[in-house]
N, CA, C and O of each residue as an XYZ file, in Angstrom:
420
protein
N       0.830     -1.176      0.000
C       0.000      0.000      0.000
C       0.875      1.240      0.000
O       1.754      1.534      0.810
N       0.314      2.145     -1.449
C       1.417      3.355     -0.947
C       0.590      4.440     -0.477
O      -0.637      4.391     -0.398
N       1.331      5.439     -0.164
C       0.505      6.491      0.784
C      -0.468      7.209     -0.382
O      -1.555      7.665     -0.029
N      -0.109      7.279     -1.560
C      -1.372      8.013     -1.987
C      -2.791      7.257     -1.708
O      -3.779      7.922     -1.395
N      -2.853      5.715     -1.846
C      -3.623      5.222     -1.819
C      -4.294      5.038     -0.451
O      -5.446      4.607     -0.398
N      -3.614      5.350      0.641
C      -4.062      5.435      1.641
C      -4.847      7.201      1.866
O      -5.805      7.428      2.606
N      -4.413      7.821      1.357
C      -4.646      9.187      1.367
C      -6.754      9.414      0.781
O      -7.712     10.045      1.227
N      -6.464      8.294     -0.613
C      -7.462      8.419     -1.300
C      -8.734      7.556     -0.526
O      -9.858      7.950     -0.837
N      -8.678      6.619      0.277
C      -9.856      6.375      1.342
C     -10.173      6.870      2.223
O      -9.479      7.500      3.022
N     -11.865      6.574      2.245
C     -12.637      7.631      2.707
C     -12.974      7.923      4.247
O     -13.646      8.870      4.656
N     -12.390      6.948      4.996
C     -12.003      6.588      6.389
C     -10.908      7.508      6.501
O     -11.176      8.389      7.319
N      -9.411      7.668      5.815
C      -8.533      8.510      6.122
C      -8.982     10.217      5.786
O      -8.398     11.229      6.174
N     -10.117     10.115      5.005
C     -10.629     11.608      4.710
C     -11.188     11.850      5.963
O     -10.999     12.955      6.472
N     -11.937     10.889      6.630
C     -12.827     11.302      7.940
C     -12.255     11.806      8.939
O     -12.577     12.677      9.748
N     -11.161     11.017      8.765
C     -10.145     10.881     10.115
C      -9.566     12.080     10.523
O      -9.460     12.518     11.669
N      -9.137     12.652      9.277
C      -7.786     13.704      9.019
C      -8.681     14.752      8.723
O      -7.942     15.543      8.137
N      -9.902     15.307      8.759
C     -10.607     16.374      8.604
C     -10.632     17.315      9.982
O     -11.002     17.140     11.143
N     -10.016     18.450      9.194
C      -9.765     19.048     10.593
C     -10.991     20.029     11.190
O     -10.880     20.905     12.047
N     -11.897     19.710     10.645
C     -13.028     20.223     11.441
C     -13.708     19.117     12.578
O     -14.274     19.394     13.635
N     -13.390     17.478     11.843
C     -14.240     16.426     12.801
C     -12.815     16.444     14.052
O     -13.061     15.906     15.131
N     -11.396     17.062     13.847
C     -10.360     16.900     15.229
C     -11.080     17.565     16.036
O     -11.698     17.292     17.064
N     -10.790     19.157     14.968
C     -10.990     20.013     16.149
C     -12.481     19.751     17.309
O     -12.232     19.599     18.505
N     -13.585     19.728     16.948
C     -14.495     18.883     17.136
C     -14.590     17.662     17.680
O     -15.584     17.352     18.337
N     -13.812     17.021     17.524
C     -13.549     15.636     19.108
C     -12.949     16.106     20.284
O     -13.172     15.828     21.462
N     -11.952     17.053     19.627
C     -10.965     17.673     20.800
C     -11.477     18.603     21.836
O     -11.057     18.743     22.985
N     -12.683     19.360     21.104
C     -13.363     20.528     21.978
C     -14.402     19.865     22.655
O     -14.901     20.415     23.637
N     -14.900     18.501     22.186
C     -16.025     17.295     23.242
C     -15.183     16.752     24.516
O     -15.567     16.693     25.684
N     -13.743     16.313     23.893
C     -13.262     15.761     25.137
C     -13.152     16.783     26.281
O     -13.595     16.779     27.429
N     -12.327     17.758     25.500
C     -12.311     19.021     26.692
C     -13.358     19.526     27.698
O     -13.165     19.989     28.822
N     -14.768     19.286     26.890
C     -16.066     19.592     28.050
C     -16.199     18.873     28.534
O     -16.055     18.990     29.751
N     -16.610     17.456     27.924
C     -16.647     16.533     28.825
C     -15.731     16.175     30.046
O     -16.286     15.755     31.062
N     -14.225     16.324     30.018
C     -13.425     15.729     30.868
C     -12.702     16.521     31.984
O     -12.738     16.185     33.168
N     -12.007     17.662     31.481
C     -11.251     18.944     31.593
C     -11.438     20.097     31.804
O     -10.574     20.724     32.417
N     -12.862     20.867     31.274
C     -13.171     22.125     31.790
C     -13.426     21.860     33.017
O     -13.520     20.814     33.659
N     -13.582     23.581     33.396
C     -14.294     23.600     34.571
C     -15.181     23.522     35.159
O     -15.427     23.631     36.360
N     -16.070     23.199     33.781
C     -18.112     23.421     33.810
C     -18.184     21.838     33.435
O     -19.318     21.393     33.254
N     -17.135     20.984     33.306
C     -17.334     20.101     32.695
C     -18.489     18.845     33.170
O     -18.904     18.749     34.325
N     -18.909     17.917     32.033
C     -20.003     17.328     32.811
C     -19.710     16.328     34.264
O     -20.441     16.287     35.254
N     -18.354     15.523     34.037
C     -18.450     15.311     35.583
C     -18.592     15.758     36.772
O     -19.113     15.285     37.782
N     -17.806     17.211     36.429
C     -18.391     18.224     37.871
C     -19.862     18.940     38.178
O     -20.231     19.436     39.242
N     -20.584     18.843     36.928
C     -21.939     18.646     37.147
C     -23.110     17.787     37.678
O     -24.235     18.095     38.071
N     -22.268     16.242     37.522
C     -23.008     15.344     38.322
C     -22.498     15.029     39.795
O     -22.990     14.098     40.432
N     -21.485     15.845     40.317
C     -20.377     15.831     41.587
C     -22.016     16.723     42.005
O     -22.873     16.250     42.752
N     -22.106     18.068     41.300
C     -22.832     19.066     41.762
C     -24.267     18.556     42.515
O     -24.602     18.594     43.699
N     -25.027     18.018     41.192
C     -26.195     17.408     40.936
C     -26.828     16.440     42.153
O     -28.034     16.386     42.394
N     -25.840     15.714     42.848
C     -25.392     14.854     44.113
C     -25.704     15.141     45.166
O     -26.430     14.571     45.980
N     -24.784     16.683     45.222
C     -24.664     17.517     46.292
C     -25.763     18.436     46.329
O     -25.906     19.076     47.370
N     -26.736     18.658     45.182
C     -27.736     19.467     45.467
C     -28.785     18.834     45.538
O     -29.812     19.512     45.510
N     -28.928     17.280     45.659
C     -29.737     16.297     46.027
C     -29.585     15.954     47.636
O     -30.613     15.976     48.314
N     -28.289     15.629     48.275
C     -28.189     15.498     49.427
C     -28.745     16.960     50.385
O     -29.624     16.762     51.224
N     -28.278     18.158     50.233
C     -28.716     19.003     50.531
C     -30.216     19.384     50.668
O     -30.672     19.766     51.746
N     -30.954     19.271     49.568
C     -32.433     18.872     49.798
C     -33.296     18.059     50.625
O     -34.482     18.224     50.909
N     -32.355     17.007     51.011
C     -32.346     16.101     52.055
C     -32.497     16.780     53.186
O     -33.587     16.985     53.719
N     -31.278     17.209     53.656
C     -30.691     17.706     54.467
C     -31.785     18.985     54.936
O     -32.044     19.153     56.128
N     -32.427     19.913     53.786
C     -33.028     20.806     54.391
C     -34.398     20.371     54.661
O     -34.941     20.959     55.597
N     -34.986     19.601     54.141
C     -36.714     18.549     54.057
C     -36.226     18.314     55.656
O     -36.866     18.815     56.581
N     -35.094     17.546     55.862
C     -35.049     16.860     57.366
C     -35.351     17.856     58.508
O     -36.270     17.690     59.310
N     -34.267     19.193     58.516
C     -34.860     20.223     59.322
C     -36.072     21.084     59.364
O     -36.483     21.721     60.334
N     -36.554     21.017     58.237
C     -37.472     21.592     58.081
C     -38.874     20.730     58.943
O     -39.765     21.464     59.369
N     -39.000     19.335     59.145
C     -39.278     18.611     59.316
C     -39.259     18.972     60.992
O     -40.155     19.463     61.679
N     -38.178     18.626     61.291
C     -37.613     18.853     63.090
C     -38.420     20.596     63.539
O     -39.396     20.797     64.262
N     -37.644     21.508     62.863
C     -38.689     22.663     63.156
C     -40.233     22.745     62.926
O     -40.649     23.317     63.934
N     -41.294     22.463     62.111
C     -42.180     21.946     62.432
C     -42.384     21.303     63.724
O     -43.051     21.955     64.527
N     -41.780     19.705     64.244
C     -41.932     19.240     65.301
C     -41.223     20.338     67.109
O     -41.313     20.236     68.333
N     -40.959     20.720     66.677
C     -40.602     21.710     67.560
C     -41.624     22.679     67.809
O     -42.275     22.756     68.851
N     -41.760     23.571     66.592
C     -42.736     24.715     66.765
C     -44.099     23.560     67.721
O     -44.462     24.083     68.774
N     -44.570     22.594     67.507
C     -45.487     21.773     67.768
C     -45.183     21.604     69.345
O     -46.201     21.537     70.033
N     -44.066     21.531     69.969
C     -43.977     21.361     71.316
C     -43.628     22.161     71.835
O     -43.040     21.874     72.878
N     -43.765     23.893     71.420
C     -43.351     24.550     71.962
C     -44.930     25.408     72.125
O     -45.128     26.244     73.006
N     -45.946     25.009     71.107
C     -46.892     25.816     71.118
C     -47.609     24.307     72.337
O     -48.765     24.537     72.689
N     -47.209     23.406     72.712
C     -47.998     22.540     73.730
C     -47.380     22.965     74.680
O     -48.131     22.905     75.654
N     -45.807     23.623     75.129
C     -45.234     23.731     76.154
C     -46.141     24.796     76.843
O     -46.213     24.792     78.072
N     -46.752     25.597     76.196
C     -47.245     27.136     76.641
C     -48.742     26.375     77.556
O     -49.291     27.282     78.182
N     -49.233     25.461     77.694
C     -49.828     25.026     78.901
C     -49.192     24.524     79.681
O     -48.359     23.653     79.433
N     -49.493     25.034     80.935
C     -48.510     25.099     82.336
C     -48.063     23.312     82.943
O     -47.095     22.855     83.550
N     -49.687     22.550     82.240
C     -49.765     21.400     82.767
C     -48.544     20.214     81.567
O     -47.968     19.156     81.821
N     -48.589     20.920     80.517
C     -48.148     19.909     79.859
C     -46.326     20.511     79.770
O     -45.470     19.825     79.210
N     -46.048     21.698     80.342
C     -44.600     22.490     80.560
C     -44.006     21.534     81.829
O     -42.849     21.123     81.917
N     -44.799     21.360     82.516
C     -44.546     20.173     83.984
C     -44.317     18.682     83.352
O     -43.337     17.946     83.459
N     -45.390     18.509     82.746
C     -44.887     17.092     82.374
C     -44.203     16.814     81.121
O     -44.233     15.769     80.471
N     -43.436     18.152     80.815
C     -42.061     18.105     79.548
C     -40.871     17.881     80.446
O     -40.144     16.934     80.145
N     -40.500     18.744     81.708
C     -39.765     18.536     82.282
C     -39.689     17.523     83.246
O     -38.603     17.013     83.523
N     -40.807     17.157     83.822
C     -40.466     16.101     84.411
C     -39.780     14.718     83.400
O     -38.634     14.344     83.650
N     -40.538     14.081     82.349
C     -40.086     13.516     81.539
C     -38.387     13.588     81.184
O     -37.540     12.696     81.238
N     -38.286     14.834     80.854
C     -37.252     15.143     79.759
C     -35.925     15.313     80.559
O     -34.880     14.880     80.073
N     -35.937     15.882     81.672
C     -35.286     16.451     82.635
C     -34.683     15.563     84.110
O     -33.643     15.379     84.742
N     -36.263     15.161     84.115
C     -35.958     14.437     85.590
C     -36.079     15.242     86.925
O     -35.525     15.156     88.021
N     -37.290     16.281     86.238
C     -37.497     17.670     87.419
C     -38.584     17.305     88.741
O     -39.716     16.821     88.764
N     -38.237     17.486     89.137
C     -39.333     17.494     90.573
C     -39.635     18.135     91.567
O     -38.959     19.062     92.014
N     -41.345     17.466     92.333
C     -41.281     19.231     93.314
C     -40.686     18.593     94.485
O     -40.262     17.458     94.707
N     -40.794     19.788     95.243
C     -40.422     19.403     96.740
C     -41.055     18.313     97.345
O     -42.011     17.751     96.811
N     -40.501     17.911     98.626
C     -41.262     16.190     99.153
C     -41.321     15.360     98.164
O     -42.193     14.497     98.276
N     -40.458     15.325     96.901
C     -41.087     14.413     95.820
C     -40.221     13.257     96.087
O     -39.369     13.305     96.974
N     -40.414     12.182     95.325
C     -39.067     11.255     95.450
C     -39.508     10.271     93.868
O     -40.455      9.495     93.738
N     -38.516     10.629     92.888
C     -38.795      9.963     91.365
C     -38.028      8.565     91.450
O     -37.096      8.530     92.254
N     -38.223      7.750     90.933
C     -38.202      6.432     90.841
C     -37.784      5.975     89.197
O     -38.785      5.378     88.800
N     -36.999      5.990     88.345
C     -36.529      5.476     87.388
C     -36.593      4.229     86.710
O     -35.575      3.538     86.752
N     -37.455      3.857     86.172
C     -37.831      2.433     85.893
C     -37.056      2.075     84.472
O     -37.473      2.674     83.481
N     -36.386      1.507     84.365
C     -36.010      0.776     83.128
C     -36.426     -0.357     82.336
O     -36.358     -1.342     83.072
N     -36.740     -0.617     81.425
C     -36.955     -2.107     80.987
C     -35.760     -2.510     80.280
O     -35.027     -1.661     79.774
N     -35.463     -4.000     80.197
C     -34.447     -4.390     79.811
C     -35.189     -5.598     78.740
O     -36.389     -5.723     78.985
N     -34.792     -6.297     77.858
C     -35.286     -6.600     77.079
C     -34.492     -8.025     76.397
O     -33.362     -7.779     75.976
N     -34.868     -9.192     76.275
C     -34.241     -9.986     76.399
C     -34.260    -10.479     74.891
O     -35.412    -10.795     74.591
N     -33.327    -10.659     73.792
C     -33.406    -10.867     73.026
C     -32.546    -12.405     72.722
O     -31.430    -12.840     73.005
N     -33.761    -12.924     71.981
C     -33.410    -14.288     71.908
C     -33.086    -15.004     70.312
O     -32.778    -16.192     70.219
């Protein structure tokens, strides 16, 4: 095979066209190498999925909060947050700590 004849197929025309290089070369570059490139978009994509998480969850907890804070504001159920939660008691009292233990078989 001599080189003209390699020159004259239409695979080496494809190949050697310098619009389809430049054009592979400027795909690899986005894809792999920039800075916008698509892997650091799905790094992103990840992280702005976990985060959504992350804010649904608190958002979640504040709700349950606002909820025991608007029950704390009765005097009767502010007593039996702290007693519970705390381990508070009145005077002459004497609290008793019960545990269960649980036997797994």
């Amino acid at each position: 095979m001599s080189l003209k004849s390699i020159k004259n197929k239409t695979a080496f025309k494809i190949v050697t066209n310098i619009y389809l290089v430049i054009l592979t070369v400027f795909v690899i570059w986005m894809l792999f190498f920039d800075e916008n490139s698509y892997l650091n978009h799905r790094e992103f994509d990840q992280e702005i999925k976990e985060l959504e998480t992350w804010i649904e969850y608190h958002k979640e907890k504040i709700a349950e909060d606002k909820k025991t804070i608007e029950n704390l504001k009765d005097s009767l159920e502010l007593e039996r947050f702290a007693r519970e939660k705390y381990l508070m008691k009145k005077k002459n009292e004497d609290i008793y700590i019960i545990e269960f233990d649980t036997i797994d078989n």
